[in-house]
C-alpha positions in Angstrom: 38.8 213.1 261.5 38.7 211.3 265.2 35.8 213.5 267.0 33.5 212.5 269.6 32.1 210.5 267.8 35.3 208.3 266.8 35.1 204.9 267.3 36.7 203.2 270.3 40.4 201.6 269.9 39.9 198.1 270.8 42.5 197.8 273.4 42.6 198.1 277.4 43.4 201.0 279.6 46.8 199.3 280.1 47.5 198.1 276.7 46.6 202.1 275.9 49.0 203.3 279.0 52.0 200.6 277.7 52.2 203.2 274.5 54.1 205.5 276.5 57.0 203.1 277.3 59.3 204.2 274.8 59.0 208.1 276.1 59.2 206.8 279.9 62.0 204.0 279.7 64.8 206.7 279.5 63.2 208.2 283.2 62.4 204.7 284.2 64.9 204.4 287.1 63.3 207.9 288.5 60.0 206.5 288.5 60.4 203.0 290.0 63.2 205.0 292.9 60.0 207.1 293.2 57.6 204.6 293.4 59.6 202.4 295.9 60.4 205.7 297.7 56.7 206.3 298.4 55.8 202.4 299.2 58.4 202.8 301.6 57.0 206.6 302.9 53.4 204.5 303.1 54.8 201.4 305.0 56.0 203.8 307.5 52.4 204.8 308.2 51.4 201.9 308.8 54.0 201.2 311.1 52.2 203.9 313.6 49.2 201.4 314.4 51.8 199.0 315.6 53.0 201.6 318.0 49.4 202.7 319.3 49.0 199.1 320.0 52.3 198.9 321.9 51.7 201.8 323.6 48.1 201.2 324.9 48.7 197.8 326.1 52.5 198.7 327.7 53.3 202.3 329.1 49.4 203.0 329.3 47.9 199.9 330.7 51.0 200.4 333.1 50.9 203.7 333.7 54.3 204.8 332.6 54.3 208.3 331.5 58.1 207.8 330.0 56.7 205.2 328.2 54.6 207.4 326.4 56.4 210.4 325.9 59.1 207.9 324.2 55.7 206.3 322.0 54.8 210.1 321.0 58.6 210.2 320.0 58.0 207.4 317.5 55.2 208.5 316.5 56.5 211.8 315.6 59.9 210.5 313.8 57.5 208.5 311.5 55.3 211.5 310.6 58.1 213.3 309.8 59.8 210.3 307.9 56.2 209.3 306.1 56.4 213.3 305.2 59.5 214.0 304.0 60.1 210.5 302.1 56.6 212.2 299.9 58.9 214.9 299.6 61.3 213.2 298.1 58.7 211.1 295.5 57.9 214.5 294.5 61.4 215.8 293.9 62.3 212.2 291.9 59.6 212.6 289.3 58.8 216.5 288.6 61.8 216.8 286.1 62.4 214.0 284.2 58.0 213.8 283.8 58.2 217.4 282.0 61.3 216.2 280.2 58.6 213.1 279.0 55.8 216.0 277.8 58.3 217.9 276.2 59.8 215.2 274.4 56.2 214.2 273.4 55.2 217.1 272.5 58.2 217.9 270.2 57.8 214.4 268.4 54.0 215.6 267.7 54.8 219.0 266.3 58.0 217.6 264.1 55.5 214.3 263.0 52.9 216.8 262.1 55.2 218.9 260.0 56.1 215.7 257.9 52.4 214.7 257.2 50.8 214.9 254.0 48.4 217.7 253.6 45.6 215.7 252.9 46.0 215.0 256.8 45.5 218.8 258.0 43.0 219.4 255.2 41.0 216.2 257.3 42.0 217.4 260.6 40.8 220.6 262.2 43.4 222.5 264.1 41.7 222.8 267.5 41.7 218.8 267.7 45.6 218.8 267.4 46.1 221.9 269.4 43.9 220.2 272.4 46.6 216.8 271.5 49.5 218.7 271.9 48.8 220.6 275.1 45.8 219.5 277.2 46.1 215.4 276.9 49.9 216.0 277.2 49.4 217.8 280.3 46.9 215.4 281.6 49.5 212.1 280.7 52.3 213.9 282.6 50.2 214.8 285.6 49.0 211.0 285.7 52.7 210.1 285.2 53.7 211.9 288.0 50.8 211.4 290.3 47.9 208.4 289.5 51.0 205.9 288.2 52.5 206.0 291.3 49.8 206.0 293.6 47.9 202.9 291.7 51.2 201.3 292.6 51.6 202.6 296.2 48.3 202.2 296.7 47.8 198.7 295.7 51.0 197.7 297.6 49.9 199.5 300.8 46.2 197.8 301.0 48.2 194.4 300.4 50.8 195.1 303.1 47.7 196.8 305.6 45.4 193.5 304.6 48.5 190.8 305.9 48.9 193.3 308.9 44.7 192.6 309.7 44.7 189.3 309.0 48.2 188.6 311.6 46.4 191.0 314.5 43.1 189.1 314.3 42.2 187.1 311.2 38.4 186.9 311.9 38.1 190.9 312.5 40.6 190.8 309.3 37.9 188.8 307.1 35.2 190.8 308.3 36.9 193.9 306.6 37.8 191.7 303.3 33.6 191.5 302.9 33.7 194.6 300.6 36.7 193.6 298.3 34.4 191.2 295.9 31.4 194.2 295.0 34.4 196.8 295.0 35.8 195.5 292.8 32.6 194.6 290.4 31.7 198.0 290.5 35.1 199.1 289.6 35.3 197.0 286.4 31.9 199.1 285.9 32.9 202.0 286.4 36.0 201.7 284.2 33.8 200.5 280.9 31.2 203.4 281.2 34.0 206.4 282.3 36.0 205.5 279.2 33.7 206.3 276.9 32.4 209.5 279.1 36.1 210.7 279.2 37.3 209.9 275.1 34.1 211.8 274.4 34.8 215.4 276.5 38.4 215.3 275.1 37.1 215.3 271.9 34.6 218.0 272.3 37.7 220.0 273.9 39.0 219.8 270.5 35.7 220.7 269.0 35.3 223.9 271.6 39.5 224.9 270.9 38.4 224.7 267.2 36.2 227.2 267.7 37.6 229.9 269.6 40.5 229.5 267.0 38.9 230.6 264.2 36.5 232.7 266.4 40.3 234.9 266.9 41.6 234.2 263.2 38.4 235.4 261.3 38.0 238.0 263.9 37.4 240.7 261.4 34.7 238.8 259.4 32.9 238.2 262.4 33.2 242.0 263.6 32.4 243.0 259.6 29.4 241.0 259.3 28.3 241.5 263.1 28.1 237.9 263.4 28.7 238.1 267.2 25.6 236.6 268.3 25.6 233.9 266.3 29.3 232.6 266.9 28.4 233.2 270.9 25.8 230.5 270.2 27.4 228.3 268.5 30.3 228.5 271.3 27.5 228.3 274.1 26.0 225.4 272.3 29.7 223.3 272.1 30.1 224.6 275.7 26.9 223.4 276.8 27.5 219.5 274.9 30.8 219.4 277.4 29.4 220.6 280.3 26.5 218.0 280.0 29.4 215.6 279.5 31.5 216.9 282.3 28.5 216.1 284.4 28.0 212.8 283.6 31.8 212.1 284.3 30.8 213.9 287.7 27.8 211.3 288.3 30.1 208.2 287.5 33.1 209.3 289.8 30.7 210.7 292.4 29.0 207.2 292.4 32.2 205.0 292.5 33.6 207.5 294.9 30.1 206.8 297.7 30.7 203.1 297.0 34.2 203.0 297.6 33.5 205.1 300.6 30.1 203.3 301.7 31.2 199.7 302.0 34.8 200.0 303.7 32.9 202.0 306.4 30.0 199.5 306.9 32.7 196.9 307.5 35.2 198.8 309.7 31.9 199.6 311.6 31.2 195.8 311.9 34.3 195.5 313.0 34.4 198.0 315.5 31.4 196.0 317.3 32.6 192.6 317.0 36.1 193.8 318.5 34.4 195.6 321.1 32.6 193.0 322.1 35.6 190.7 322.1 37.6 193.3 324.4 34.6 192.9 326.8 34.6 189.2 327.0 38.6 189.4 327.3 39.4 187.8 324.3 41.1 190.5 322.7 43.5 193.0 324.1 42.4 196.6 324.0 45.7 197.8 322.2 44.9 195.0 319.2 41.9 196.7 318.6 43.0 200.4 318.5 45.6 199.1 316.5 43.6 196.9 314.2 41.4 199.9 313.8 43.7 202.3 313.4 45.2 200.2 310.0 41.9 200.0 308.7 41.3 203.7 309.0 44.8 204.3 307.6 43.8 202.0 304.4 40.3 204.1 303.8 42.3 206.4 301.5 43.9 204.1 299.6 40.4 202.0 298.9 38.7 205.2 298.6 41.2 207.2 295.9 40.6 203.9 293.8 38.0 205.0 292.1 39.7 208.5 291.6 42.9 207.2 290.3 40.7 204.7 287.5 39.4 208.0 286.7 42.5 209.4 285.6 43.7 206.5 284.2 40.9 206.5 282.0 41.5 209.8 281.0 45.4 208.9 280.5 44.7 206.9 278.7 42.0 208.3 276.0 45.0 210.8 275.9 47.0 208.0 275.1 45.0 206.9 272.0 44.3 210.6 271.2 48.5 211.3 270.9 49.4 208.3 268.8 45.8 208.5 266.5 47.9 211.5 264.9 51.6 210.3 265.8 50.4 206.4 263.9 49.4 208.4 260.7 51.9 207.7 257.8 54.7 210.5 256.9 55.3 211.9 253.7 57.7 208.7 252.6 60.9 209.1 250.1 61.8 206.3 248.0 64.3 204.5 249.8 67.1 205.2 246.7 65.9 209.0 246.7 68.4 210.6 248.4 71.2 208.3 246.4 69.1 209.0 242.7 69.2 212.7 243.3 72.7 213.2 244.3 73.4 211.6 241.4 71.4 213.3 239.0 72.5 216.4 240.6 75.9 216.1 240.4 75.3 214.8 236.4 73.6 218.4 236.0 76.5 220.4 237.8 79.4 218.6 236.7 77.7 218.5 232.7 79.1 215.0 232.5 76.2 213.8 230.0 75.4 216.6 227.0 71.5 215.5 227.3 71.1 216.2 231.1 73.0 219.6 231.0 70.6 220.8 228.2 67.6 219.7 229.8 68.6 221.6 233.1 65.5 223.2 234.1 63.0 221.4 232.7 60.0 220.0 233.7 57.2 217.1 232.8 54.1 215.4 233.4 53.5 212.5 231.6 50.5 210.5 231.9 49.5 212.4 235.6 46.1 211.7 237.2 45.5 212.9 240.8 42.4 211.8 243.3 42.2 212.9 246.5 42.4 210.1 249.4 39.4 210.3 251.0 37.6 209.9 246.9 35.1 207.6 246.3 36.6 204.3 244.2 35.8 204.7 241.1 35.2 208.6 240.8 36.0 211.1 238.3 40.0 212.1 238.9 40.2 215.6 239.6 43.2 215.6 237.3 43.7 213.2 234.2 45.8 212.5 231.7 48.3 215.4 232.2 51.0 215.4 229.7 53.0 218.9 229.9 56.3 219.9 228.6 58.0 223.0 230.4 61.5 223.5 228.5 63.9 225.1 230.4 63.6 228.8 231.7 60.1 228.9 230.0 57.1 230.5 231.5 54.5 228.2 231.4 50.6 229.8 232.3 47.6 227.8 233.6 44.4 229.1 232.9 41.0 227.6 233.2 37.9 228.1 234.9 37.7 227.6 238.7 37.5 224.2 239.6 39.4 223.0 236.9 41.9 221.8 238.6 45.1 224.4 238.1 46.1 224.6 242.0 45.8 221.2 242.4 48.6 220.7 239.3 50.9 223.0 240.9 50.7 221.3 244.3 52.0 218.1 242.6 55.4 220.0 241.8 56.2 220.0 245.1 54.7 216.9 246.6 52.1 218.4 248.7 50.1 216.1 247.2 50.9 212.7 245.9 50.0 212.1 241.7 47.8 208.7 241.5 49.3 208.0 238.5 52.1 208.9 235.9 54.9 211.3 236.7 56.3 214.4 237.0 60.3 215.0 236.2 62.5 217.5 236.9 65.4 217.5 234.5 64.7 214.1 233.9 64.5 212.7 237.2 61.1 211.3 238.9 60.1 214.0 241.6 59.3 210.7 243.4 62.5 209.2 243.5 64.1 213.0 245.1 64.2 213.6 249.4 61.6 216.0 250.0 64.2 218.4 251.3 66.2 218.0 247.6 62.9 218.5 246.1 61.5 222.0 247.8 65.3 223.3 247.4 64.7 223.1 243.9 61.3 224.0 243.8 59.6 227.4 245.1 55.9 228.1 245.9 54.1 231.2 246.1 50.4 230.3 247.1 47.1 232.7 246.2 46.7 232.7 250.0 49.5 234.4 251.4 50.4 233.2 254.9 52.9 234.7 257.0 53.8 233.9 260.5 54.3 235.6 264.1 58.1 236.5 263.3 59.7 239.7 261.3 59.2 240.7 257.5 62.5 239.8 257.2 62.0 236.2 258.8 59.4 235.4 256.9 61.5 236.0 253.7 64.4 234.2 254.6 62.3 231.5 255.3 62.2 230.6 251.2 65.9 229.8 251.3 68.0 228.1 253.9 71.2 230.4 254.5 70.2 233.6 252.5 71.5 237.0 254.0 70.9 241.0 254.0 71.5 240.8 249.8 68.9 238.4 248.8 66.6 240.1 251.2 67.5 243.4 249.7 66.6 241.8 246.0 63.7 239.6 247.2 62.2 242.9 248.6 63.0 244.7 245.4 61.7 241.8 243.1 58.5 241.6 244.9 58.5 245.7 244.9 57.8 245.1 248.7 59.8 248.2 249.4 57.2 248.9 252.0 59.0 246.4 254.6 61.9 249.3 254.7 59.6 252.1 255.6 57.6 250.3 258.7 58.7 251.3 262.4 61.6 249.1 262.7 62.2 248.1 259.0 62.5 244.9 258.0 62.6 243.3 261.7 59.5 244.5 262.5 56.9 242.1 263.4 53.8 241.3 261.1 51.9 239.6 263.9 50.1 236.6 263.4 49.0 235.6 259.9 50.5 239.2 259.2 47.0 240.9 259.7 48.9 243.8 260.4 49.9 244.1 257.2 47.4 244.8 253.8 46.1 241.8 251.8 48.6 243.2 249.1 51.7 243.6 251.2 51.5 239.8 252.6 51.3 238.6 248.5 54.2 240.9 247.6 55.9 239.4 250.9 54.9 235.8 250.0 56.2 236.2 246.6 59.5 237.9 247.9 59.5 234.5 249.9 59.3 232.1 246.8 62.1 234.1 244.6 64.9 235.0 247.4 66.3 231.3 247.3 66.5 231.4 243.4 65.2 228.7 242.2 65.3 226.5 239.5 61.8 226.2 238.7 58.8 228.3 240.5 55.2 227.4 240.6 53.4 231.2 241.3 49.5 230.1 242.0 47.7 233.6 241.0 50.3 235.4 242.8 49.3 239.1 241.6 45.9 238.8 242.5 45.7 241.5 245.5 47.6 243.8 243.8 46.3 247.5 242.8 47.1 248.3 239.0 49.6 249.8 239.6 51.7 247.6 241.7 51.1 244.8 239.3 52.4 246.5 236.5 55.8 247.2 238.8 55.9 243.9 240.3 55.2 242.1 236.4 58.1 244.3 235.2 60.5 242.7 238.1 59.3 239.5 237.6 60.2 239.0 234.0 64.0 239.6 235.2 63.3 236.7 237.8 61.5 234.5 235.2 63.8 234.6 232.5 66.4 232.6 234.7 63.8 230.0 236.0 61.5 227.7 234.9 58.3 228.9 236.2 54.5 227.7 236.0 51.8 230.6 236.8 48.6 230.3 237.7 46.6 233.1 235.9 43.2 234.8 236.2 43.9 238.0 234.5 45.3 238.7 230.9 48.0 241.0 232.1 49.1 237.8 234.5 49.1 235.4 231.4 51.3 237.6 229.3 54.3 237.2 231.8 54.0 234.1 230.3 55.8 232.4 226.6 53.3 229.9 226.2 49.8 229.0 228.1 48.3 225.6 229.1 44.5 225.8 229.2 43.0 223.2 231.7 39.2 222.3 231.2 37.7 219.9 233.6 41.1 218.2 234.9 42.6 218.1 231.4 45.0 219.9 229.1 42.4 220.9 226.6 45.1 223.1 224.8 48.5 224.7 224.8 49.8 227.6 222.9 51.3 231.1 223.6 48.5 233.6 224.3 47.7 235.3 220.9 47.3 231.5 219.7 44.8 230.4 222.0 42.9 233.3 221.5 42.5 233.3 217.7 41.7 229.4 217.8 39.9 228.1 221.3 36.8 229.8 221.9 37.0 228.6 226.0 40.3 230.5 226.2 39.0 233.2 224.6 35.5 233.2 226.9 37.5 233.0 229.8 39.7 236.0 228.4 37.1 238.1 227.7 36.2 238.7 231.1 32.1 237.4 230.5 30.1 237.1 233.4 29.4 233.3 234.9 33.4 232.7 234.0 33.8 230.5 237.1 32.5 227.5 235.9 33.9 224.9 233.5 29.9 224.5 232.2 29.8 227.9 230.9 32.5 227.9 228.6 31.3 224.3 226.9 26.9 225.6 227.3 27.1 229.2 227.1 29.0 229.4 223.3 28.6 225.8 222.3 28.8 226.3 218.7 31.1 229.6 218.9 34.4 230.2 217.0 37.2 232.1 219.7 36.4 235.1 216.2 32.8 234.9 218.0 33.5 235.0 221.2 35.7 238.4 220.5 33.8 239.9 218.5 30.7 239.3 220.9 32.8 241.3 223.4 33.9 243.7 221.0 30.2 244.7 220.7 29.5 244.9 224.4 
């Protein structure tokens, strides 16, 4: 996970910036018509000196008051020119630059919806909400503004410096003194604000973090009265950026007095050396009001230098910050996927082999072994050696302590994660050789976490099958015995707010499973889907279920007895394995783990109990043990 304390990307603040080329070449003509527009609007300001000087040593010296009313007339046209060509830089670049950060923005959230979820498990939200809307905003604002004024700025000191040098090249060199330390401690400046600037973005991640689960976990925090402690650790974060913030501060602040400092010294120098020249009449008064004149109109320019590297700087940590998540690998399909399935697809519909159309609906792992990425080499799989036969429209349980593995089999169905070795098939065909899209419209999910988003009951529903209307809401609802969505103040479009805290623990399962069974699906992995559900429900949404399971192909997740008997046969995982597989009554009578885990003992959360606790015990023992209890 890049933090503050990622590691720097070996590359310049240009090479950084050249990333964006492929978002900023479709508004390229904008920007360039801008950028020459404000040269242009800048060249006219320096065009007023030239005046001055005409006007001081002609209609002045002369004293010819038409003269200069008609030099104020100039001068005024260019103000007004200078000002309204700015105008006109600003109008060139506002919309096609938010066309740019809304075009970057959309490619982040569509690239993150395609990463593995190893990636967000890594990541934590508040670094890739600060990504997709503070360094966003900060690379459009240096689009729009710091590009174009490096640019303009550059080309007016050039233009200003052959002005100098063709009034009076001595005076001209005198005001060049500066340009060798300036630009030292610019090349300074740019090394140490990098790292300053890449390390407060990060710890605006950190800080956006925070308040987000601060507002998610809201109740915990209010149930445990944990106030104080999450205002410290937010004060603490807040603190670490400010300190940061401030050392940014110092660095600009001490660029800024240089770039300030030095140009001044020398105009001052060369105020008294073109004085003096005026005095012994080698040098007209109007060159010097007009040489000094164009060195005071370049003081901005040399003096927003360090300003504009600042925000460069910060562009371009942005820069690396954007494509860190945008260069991460997406979830990749074979490249005959989409070509395999449609195939195999059309074999199952069209029954054109007598083998695939029996084994429609089934489902299994041979020889499956899962590691997470980020695993040491070598370590202990947390899966191994799965081999699993589902036939078709067959229940199939998972039971096993906790940490035995159970979710993490069911999130290989659906390629939320990627098996390490073996495979799983899906009437006969590779899951890795399907589209992803092919894949999750064949399999549905229902998670022990239910999650529901900022939309209505009824959206969230619909969102388990593309195209579904009113009637498999109706059933889904029914199914799920979710009748409750009907009865809330404006039925099923009411909104559940976010994460559908508005709603009970039990309402958002029954809704999450109404989710995974309104598409219909062909097989349907349920991960302890019952388990915030009163008695009573249970019993009601068990009896709809069986309807739903006998036309599927389903794997459950089970905790409970009365979950596991939904079930025809069960699959007991013990320490990443299939240890045994049976229907329930089986297991019982001859496995004493399944039976301990049963039985409902105390310490039944850990795979060590069920191999230390009743080490020599018969699954007769272990009943009979609870029989006596």
């Amino acid at each position: 996970m890049p933090e503050e304390h990622a590691e720097p990307k070996d590359r310049s603040t240009v090479q950084s910036l050249l990333r964006l080329w492929p978002y900023v070449k479709p508004v390229r003509k904008r920007l360039f018509g801008a950028a020459l527009v404000a040269i242009v609007a800048s060249s006219a300001g320096l065009v007023i000196p030239l005046v001055l000087k005409w006007m001081v040593d002609g209609p002045v010296a002369d004293r010819d008051p038409g003269g200069v009313w008609l030099g104020a007339l100039y001068l005024l046209l260019l103000g007004i020119a200078e000002a309204a060509l700015f105008g006109v830089r600003r109008w060139m670049v506002a919309r096609p630059l938010a066309g740019v950060e809304a075009a970057m923005r959309a490619d982040l959230y569509r690239h993150l919806q395609r990463l593995p979820v190893a990636f967000h498990d890594r990541w934590p939200s508040g670094q890739l909400l600060s990504r997709a809307t503070t360094d966003l905003m900060l690379l459009r604002q240096f689009l729009a503004f710091p590009l174009t004024f490096l640019l303009v700025n550059g080309a007016t000191i050039l233009i200003g410096i052959v002005i100098l040098l063709m009034q009076h090249w001595t005076l001209g060199l005198v005001l060049l003194a500066p340009a060798v330390p300036l630009m030292v401690i610019c090349l300074l400046f740019e090394t140490k604000f990098s790292l300053v600037a890449r390390r407060a973005q990060d710890q605006v991640g950190d800080l956006t973090t925070v308040v987000e689960e601060s507002v998610l976990g809201i109740r915990i925090i209010k149930g445990f009265g944990r106030h104080r402690s999450q205002a410290l650790a937010f004060r603490s974060l807040s603190e670490r950026l400010r300190t940061t913030e401030l050392g940014k501060a110092r660095l600009l602040a001490g660029i800024w007095s240089a770039n300030t400092l030095l140009p001044e010294l020398s105009i001052g120098a060369a105020l008294v050396l073109g004085t003096v020249q005026v005095a012994d009449g080698n040098l007209s008064a109007g060159t010097l009001v007009a040489f000094l004149s164009t060195a005071l109109a370049l003081r901005w320019p040399v003096e927003s230098i360090g300003f504009l590297l600042a925000m460069s700087q910060e562009s371009a940590t942005a820069t690396e910050r954007f494509f860190e998540a945008m260069d991460v690998a997406e979830e990749a399909d074979a490249p005959d996927a989409a070509g395999q399935a449609d195939a195999d697809e059309q074999a199952g519909v069209d029954g054109r082999t007598q083998g695939r159309e029996s084994s429609r609906g089934e489902m299994v792992f041979e020889g499956v072994e899962f590691r997470y990425p980020d695993a040491e080499p070598g370590s202990v799989p947390v899966l191994s050696r799965i081999d699993l036969r589902i036939r078709p429209g067959e229940t199939m349980a998972l039971v096993g302590a906790t940490g035995s593995g159970k979710t993490t089999l069911t999130a290989l169905v659906p390629r939320l994660h990627e098996a390490t070795a073996g495979r799983i098939t899906l009437d006969g065909t590779d899951i890795a050789t399907m589209p992803r899209e092919r894949l999750r419209e064949l399999v549905s999910v229902a998670f022990e976490e239910p999650t529901l988003f900022s939309a209505s009951v009824g959206e969230n529903v619909l969102m388990g099958a593309e195209g579904a209307g009113d009637a498999e809401l109706r059933r889904a609802l029914a199914i799920a015995q979710a009748g409750f969505a009907h009865e809330l103040p404006e039925g099923v479009d009411t909104q559940v707010g976010e994460q559908g805290l508005s709603l009970s623990g039990g309402q958002r399962q029954r809704l999450a499973l109404a989710r995974a069974v309104v598409g219909r699906p062909r097989f349907l992995v349920l991960d302890d889907p019952l388990s915030a559900l009163d008695v009573h429900t249970e019993a009601l949404v068990e009896a709809a279920l069986r309807e739903v399971l006998a036309e599927t192909t389903a794997i459950v997740v089970a905790h409970r007895p009365s979950t596991v008997m939904l079930a025809d046969r069960v699959a007991l995982l013990s320490e990443g394995r299939i240890a045994a597989v049976g229907t329930h009554q089986e297991l019982l009578r001859n496995n004493a783990e399944y039976a301990w885990l049963m039985s409902g003992a105390e310490g039944s959360d850990g795979a060590d109990g069920a191999d230390g606790a009743f080490p020599d015990q018969s699954a007769d023992d272990v009943l009979a043990e609870k029989g006596t209890r």
